[in-house]
Backbone as XML, in Angstrom:
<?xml version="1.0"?>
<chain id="A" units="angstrom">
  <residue number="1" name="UNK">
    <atom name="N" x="-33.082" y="-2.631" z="9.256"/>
    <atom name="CA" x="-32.104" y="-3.293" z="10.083"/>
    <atom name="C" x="-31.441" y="-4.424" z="9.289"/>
  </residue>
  <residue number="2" name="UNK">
    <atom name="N" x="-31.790" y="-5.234" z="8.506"/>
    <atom name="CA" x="-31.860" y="-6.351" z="7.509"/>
    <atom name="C" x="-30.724" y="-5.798" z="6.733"/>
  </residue>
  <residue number="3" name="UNK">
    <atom name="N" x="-30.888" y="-6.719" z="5.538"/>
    <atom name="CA" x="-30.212" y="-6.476" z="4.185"/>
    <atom name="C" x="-31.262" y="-5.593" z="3.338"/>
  </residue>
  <residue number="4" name="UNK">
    <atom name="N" x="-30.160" y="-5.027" z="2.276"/>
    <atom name="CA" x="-31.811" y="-4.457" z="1.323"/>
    <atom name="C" x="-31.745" y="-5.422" z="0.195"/>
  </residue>
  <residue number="5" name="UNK">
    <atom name="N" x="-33.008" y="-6.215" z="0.771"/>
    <atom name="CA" x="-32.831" y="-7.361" z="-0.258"/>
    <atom name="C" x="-33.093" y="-6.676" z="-1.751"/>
  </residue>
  <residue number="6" name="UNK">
    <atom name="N" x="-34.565" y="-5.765" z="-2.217"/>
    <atom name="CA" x="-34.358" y="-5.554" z="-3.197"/>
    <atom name="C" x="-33.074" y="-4.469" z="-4.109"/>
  </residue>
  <residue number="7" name="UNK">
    <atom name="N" x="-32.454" y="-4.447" z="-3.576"/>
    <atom name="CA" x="-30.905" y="-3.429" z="-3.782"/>
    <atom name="C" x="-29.953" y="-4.655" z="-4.475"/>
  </residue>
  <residue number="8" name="UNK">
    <atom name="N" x="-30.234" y="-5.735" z="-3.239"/>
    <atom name="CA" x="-29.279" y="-6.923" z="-3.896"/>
    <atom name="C" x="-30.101" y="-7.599" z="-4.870"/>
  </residue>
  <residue number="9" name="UNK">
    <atom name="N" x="-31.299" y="-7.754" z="-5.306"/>
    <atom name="CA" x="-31.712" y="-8.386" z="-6.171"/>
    <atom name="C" x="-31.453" y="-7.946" z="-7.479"/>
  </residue>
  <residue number="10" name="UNK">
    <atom name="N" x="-31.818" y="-6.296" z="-7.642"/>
    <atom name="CA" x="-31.577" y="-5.640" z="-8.840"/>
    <atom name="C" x="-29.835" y="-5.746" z="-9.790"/>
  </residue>
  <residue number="11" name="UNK">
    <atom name="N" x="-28.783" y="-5.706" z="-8.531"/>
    <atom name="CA" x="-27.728" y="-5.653" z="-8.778"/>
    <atom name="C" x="-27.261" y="-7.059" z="-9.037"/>
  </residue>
  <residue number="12" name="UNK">
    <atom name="N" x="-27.785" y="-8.315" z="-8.574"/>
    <atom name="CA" x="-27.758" y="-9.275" z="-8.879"/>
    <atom name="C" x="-28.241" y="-9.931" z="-10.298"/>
  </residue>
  <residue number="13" name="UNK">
    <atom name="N" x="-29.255" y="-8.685" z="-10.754"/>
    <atom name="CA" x="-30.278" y="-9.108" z="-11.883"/>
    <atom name="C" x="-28.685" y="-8.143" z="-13.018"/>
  </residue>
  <residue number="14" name="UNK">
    <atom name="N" x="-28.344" y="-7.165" z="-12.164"/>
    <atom name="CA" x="-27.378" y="-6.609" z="-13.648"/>
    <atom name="C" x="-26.116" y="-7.283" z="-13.894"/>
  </residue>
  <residue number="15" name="UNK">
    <atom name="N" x="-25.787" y="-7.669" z="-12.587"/>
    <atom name="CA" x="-24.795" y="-8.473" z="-13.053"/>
    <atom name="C" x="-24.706" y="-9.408" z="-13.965"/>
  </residue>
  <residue number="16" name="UNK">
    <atom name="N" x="-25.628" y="-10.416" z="-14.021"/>
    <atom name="CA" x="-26.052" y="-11.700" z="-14.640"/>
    <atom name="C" x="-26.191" y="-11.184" z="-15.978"/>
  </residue>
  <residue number="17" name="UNK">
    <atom name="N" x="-26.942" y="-9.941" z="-16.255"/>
    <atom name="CA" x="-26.889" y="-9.898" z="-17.843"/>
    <atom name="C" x="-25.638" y="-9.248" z="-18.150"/>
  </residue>
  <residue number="18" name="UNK">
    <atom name="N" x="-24.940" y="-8.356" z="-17.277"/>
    <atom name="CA" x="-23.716" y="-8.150" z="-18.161"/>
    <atom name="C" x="-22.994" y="-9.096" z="-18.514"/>
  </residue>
  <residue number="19" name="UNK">
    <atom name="N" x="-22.620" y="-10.084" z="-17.500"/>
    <atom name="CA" x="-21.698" y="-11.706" z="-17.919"/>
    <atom name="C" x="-22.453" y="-11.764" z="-19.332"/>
  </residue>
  <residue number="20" name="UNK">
    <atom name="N" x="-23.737" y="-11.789" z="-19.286"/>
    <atom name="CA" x="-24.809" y="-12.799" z="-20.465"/>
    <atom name="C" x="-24.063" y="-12.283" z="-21.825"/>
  </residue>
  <residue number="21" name="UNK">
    <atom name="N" x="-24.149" y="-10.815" z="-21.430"/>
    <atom name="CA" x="-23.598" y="-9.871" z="-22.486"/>
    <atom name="C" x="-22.156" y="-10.241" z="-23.317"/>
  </residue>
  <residue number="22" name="UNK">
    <atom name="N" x="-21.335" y="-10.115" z="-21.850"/>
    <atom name="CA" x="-19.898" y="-10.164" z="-22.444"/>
    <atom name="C" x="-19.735" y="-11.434" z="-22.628"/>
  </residue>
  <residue number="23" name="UNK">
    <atom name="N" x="-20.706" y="-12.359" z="-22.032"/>
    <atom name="CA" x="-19.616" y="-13.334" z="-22.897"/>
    <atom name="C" x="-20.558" y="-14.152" z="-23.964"/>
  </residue>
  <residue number="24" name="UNK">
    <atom name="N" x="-22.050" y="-13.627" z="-24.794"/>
    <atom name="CA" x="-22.221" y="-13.458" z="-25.949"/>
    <atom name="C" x="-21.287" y="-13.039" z="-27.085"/>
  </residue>
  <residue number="25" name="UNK">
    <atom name="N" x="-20.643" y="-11.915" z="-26.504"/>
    <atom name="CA" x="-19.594" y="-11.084" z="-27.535"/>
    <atom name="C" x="-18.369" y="-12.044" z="-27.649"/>
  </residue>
  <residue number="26" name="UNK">
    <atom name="N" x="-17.798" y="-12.924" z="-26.177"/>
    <atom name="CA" x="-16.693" y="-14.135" z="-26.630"/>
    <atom name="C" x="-16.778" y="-15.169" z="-26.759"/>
  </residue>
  <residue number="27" name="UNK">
    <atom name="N" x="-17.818" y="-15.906" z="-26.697"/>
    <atom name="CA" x="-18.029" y="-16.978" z="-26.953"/>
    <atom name="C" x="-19.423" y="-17.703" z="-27.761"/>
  </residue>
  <residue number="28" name="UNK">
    <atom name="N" x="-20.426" y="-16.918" z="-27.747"/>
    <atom name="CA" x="-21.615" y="-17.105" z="-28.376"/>
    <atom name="C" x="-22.366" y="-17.919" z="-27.249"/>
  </residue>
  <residue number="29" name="UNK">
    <atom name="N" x="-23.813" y="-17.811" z="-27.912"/>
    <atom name="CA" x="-24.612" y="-18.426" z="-27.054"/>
    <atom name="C" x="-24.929" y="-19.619" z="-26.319"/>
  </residue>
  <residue number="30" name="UNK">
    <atom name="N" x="-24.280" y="-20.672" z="-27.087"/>
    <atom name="CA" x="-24.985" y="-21.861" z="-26.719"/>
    <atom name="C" x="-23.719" y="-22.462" z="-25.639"/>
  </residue>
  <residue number="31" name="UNK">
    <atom name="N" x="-22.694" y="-21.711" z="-25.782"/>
    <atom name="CA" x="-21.722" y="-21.910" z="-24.521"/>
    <atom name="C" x="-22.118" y="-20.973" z="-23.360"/>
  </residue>
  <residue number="32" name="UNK">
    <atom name="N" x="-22.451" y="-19.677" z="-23.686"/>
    <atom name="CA" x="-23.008" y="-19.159" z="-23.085"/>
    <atom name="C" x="-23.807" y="-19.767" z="-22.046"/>
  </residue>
  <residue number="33" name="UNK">
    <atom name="N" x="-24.923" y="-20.303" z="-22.439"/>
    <atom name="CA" x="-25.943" y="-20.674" z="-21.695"/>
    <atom name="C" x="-25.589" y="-21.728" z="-20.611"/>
  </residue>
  <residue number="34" name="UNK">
    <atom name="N" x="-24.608" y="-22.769" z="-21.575"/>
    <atom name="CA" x="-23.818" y="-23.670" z="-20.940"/>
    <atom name="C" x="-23.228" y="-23.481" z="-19.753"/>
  </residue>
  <residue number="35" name="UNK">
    <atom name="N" x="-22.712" y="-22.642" z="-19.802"/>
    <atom name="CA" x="-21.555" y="-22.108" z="-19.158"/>
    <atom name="C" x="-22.259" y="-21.749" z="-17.872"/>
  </residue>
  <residue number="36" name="UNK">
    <atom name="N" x="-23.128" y="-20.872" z="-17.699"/>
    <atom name="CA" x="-24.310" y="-20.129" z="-17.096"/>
    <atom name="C" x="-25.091" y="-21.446" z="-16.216"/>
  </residue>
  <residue number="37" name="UNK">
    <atom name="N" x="-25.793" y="-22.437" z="-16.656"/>
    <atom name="CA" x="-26.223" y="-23.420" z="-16.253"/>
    <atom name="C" x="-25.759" y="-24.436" z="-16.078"/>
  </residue>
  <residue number="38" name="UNK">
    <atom name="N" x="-24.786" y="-25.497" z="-16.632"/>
    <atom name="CA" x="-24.148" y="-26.421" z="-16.236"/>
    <atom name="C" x="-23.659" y="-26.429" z="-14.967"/>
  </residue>
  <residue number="39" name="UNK">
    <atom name="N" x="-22.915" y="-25.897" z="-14.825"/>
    <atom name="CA" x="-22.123" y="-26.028" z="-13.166"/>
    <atom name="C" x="-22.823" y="-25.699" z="-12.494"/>
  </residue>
  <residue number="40" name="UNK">
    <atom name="N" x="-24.101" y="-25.056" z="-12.484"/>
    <atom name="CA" x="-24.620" y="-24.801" z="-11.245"/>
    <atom name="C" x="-25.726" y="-25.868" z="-10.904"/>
  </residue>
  <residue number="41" name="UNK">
    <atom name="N" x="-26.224" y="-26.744" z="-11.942"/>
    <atom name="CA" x="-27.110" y="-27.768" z="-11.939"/>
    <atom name="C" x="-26.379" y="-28.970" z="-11.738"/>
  </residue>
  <residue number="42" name="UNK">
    <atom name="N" x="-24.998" y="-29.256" z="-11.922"/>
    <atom name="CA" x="-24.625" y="-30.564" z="-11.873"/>
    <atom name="C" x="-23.692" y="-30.586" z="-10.278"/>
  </residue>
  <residue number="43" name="UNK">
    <atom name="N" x="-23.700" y="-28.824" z="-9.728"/>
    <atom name="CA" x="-23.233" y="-28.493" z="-8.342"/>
    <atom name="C" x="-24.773" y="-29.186" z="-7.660"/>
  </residue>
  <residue number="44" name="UNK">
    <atom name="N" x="-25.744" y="-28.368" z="-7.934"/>
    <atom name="CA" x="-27.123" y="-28.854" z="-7.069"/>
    <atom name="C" x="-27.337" y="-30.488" z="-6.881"/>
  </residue>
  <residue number="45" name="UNK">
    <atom name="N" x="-27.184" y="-31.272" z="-7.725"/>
    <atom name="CA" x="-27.163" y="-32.486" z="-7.493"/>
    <atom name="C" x="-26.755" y="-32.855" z="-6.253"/>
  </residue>
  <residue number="46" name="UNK">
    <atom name="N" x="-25.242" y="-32.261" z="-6.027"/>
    <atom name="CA" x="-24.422" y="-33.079" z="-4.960"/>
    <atom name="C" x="-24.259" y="-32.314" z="-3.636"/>
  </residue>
  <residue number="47" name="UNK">
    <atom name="N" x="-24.654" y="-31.059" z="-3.822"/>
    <atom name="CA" x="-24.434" y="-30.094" z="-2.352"/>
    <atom name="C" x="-25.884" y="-30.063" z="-1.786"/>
  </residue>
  <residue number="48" name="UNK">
    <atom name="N" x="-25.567" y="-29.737" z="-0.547"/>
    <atom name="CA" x="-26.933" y="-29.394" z="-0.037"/>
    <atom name="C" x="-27.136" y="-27.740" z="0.626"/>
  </residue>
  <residue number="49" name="UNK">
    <atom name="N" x="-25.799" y="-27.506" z="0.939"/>
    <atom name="CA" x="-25.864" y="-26.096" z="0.929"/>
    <atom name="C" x="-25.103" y="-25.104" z="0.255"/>
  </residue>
  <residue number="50" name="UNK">
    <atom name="N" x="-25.821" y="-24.077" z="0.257"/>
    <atom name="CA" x="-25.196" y="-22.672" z="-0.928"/>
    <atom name="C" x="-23.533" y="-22.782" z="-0.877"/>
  </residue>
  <residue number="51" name="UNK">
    <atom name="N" x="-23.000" y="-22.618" z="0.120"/>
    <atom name="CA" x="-21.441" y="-22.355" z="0.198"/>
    <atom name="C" x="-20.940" y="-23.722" z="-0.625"/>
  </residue>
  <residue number="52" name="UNK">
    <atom name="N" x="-21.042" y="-24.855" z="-0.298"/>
    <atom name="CA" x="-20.471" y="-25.931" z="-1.338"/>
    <atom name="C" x="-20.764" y="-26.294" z="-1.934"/>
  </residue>
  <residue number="53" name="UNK">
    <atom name="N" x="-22.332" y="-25.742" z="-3.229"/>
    <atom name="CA" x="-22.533" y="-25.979" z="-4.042"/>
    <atom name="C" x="-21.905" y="-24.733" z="-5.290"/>
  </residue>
  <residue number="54" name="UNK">
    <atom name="N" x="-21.635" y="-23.599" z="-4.249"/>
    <atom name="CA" x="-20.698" y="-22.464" z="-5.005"/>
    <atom name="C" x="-19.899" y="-22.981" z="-5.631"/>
  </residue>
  <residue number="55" name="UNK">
    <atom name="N" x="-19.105" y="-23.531" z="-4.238"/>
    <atom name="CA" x="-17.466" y="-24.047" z="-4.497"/>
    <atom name="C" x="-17.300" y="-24.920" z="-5.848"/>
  </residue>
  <residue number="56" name="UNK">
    <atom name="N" x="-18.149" y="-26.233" z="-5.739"/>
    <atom name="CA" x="-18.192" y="-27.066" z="-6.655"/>
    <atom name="C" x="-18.721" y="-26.435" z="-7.725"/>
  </residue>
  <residue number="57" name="UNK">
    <atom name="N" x="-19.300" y="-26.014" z="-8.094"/>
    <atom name="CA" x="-20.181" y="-25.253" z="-9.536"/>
    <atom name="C" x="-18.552" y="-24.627" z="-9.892"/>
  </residue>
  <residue number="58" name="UNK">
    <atom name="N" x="-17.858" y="-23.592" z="-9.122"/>
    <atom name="CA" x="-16.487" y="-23.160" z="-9.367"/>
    <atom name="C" x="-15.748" y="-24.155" z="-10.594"/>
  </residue>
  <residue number="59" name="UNK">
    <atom name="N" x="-15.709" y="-25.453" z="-9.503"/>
    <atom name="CA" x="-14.563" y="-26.258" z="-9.680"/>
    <atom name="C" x="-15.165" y="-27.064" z="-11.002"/>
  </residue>
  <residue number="60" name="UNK">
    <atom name="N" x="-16.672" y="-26.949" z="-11.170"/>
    <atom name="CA" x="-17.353" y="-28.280" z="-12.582"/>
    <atom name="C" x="-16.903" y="-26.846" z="-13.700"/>
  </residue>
  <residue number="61" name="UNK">
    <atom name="N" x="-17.095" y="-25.750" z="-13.060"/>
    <atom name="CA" x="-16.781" y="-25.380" z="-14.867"/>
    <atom name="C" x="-15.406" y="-25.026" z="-15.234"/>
  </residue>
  <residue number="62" name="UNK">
    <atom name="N" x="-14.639" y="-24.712" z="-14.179"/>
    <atom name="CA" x="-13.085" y="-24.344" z="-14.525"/>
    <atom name="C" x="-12.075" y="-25.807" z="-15.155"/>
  </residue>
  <residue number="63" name="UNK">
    <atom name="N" x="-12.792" y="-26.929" z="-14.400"/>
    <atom name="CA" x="-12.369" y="-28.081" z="-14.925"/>
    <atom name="C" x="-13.033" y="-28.747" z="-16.319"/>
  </residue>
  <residue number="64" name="UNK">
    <atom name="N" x="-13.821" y="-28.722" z="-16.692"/>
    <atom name="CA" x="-14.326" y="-28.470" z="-17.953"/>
    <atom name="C" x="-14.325" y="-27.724" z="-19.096"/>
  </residue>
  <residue number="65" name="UNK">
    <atom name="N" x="-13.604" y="-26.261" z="-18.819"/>
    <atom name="CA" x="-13.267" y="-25.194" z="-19.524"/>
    <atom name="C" x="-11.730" y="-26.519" z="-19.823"/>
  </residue>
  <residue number="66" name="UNK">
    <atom name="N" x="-10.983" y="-26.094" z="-18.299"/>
    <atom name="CA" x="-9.677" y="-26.970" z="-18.844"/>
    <atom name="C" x="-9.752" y="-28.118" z="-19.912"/>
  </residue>
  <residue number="67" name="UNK">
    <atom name="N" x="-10.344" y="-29.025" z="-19.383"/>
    <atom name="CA" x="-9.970" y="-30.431" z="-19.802"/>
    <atom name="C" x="-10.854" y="-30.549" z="-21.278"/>
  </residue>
  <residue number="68" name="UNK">
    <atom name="N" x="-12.026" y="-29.904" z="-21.210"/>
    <atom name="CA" x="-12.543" y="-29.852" z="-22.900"/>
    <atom name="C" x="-11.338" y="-28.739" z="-23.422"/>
  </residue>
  <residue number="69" name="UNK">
    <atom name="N" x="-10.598" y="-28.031" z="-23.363"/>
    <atom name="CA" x="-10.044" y="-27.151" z="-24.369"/>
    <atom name="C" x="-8.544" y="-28.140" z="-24.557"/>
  </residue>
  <residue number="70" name="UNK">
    <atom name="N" x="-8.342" y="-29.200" z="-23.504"/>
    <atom name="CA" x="-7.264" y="-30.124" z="-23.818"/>
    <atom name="C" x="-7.861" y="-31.000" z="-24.335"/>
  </residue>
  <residue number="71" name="UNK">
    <atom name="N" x="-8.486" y="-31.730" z="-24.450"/>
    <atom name="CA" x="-9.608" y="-32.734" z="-25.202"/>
    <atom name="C" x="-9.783" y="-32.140" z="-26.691"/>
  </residue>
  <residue number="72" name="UNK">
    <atom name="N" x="-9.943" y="-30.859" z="-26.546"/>
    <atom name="CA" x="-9.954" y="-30.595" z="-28.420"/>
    <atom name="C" x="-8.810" y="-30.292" z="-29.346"/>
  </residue>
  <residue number="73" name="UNK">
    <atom name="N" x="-7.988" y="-30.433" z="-27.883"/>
    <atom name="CA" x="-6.228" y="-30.248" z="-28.971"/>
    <atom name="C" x="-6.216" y="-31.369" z="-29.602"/>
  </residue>
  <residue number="74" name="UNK">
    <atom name="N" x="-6.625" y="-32.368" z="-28.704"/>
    <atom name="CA" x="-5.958" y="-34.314" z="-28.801"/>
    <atom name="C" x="-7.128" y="-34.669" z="-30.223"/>
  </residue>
  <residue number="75" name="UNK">
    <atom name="N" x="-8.324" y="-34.388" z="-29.911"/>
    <atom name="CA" x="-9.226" y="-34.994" z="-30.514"/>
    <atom name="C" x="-9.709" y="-33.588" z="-31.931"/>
  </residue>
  <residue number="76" name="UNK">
    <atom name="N" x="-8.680" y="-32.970" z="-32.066"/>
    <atom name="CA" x="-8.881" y="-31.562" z="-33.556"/>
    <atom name="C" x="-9.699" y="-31.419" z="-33.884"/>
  </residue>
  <residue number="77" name="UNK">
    <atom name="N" x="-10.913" y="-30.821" z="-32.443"/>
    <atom name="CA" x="-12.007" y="-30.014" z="-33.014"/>
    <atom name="C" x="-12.039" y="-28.493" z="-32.174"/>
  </residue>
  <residue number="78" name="UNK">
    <atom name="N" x="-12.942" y="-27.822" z="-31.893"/>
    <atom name="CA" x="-13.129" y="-26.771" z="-31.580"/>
    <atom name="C" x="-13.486" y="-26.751" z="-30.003"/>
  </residue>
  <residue number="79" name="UNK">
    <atom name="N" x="-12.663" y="-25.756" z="-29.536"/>
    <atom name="CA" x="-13.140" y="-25.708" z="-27.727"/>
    <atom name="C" x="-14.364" y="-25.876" z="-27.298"/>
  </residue>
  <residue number="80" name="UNK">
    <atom name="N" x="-14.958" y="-24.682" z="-27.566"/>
    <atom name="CA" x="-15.950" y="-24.513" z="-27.607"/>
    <atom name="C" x="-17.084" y="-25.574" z="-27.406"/>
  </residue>
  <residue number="81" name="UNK">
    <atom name="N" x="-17.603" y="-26.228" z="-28.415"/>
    <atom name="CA" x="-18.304" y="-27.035" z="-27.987"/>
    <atom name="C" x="-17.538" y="-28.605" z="-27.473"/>
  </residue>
  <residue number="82" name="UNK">
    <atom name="N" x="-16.470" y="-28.558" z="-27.327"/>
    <atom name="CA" x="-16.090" y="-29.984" z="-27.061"/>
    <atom name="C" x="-16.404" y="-29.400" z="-25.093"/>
  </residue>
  <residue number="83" name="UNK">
    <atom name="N" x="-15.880" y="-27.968" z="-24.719"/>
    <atom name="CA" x="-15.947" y="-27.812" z="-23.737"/>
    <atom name="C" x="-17.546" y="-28.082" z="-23.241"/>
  </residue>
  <residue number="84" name="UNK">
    <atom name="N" x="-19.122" y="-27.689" z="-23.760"/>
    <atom name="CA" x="-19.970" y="-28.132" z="-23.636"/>
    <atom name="C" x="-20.112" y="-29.573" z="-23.578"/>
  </residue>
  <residue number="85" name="UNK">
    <atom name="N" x="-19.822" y="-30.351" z="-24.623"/>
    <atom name="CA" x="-19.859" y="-30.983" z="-24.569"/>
    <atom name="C" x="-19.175" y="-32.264" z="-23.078"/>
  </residue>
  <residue number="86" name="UNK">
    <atom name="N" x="-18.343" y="-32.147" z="-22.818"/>
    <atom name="CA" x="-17.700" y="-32.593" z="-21.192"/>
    <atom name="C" x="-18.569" y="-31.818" z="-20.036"/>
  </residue>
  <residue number="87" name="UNK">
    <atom name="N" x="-19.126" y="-30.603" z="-19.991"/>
    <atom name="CA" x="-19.824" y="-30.367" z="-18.920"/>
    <atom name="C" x="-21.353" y="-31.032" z="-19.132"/>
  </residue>
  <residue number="88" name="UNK">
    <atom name="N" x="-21.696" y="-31.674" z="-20.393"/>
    <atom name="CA" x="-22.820" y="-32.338" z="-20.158"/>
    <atom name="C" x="-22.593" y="-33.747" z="-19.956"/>
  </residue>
  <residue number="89" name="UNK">
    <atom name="N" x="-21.354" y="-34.023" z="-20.324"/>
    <atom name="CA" x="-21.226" y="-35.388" z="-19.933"/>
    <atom name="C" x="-21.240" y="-35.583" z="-18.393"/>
  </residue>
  <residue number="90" name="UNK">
    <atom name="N" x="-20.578" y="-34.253" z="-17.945"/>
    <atom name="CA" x="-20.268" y="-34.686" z="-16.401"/>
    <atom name="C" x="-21.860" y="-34.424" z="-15.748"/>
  </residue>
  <residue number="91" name="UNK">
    <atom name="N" x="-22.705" y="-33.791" z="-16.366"/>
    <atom name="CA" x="-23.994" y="-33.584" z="-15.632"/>
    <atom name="C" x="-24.749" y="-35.095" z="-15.204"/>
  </residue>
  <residue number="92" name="UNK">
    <atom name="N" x="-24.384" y="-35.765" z="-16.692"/>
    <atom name="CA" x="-25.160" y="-37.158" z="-16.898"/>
    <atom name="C" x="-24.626" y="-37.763" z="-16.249"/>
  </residue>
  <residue number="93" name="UNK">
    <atom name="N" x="-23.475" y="-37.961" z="-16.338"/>
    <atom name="CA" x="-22.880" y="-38.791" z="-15.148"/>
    <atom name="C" x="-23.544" y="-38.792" z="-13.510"/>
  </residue>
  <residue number="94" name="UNK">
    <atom name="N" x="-23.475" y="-37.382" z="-13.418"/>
    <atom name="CA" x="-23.542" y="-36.882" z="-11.974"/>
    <atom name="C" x="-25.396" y="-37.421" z="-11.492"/>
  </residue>
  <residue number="95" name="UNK">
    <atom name="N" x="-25.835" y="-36.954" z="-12.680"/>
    <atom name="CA" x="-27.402" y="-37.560" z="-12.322"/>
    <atom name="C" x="-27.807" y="-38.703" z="-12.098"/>
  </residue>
  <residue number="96" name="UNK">
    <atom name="N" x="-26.857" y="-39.498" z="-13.452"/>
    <atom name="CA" x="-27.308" y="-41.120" z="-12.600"/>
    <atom name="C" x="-26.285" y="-41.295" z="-11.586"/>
  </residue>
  <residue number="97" name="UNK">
    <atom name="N" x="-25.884" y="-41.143" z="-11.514"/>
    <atom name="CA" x="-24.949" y="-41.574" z="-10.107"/>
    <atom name="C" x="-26.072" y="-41.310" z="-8.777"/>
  </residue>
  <residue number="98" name="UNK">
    <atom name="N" x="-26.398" y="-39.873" z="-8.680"/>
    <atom name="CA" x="-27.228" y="-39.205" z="-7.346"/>
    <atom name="C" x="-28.420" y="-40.263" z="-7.677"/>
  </residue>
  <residue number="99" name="UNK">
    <atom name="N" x="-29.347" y="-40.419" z="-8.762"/>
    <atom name="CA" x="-30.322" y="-41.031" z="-8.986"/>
    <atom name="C" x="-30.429" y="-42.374" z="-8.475"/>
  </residue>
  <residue number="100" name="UNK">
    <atom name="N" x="-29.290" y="-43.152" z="-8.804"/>
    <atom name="CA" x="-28.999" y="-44.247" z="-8.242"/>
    <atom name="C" x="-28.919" y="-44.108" z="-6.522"/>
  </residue>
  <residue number="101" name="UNK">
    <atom name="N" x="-28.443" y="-43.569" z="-6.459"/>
    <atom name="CA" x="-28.053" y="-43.280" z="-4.976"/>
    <atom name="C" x="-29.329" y="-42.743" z="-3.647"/>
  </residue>
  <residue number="102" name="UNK">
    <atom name="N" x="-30.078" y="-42.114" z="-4.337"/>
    <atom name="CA" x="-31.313" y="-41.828" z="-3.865"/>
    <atom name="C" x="-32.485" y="-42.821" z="-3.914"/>
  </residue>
  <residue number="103" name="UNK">
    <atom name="N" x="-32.209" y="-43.840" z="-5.171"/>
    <atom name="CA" x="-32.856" y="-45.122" z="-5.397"/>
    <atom name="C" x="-32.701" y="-46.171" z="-3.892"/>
  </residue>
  <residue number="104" name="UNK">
    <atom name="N" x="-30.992" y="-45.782" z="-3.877"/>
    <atom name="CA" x="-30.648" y="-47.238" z="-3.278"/>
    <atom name="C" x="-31.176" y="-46.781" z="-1.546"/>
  </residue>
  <residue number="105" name="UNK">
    <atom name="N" x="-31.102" y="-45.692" z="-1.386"/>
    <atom name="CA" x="-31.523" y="-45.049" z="-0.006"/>
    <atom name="C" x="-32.886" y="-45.366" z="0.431"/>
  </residue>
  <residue number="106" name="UNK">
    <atom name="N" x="-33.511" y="-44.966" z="-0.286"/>
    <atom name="CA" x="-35.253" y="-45.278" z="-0.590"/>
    <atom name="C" x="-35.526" y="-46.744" z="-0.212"/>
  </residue>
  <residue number="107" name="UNK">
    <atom name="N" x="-34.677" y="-47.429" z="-1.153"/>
    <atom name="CA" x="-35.437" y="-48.669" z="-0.997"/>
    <atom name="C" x="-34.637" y="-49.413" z="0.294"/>
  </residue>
  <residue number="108" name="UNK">
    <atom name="N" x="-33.732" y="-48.612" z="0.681"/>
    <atom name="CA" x="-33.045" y="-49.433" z="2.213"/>
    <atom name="C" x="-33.654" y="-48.854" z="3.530"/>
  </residue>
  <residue number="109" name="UNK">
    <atom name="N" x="-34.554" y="-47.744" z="3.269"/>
    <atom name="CA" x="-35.385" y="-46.809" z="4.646"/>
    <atom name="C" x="-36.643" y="-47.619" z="4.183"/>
  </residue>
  <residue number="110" name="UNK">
    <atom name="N" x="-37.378" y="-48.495" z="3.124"/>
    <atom name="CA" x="-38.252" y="-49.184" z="3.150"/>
    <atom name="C" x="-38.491" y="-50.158" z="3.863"/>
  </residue>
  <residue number="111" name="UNK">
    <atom name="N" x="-39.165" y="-50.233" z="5.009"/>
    <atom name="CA" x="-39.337" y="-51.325" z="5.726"/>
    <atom name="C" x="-39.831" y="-52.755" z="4.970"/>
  </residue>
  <residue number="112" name="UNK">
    <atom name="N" x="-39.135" y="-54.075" z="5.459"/>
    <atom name="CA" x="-39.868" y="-55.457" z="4.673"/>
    <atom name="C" x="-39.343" y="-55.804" z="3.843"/>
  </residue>
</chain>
């Protein structure tokens, strides 16, 4: 009556390596991986549920693809990692920011 979850798991599992695949072949790995994990870890920070942590994960890597591949026109190095490079900046950012923010919560639900 359900979903078939394991139907969607498997097809979920092929999808993920074909991306892994194709975009080994255009971009290499370590963007790869980037690419793969960044937006979806610096989305988790700030969403609390699946649908707008999609959205945002969307929007951290398409804006990071952008703005690092304009960042390496200005600054004459290579997309590629300048584009890594801005999606880890925005992670760090994003962590202390939430970190802070979860700090300041904590210690204001502390009674005394």
């Amino acid at each position: 009556v359900g979903l078939p979850v394991r139907r969607l798991h498997y097809g979920l599992l092929a999808l993920i390596a074909l991306a892994v695949v194709g975009a080994l072949q255009a971009v290499g790995i370590i963007m790869s991986i980037a690419l793969l994990i960044t937006p979806g870890a610096t989305a988790f920070l700030w969403a609390r549920r699946f649908g707008p942590m999609l959205a945002l994960s969307v929007i951290v890597g398409v804006g990071s693809a952008l703005m690092g591949v304009y960042l390496s026109f200005w600054i004459d190095s290579a997309p590629a990692p300048t584009i890594v490079l801005f999606m880890s900046i925005i992670f760090a950012v994003s962590l202390t920011v939430v970190a802070k923010r979860n700090r300041a919560a904590s210690r204001s639900d502390t009674p005394g």
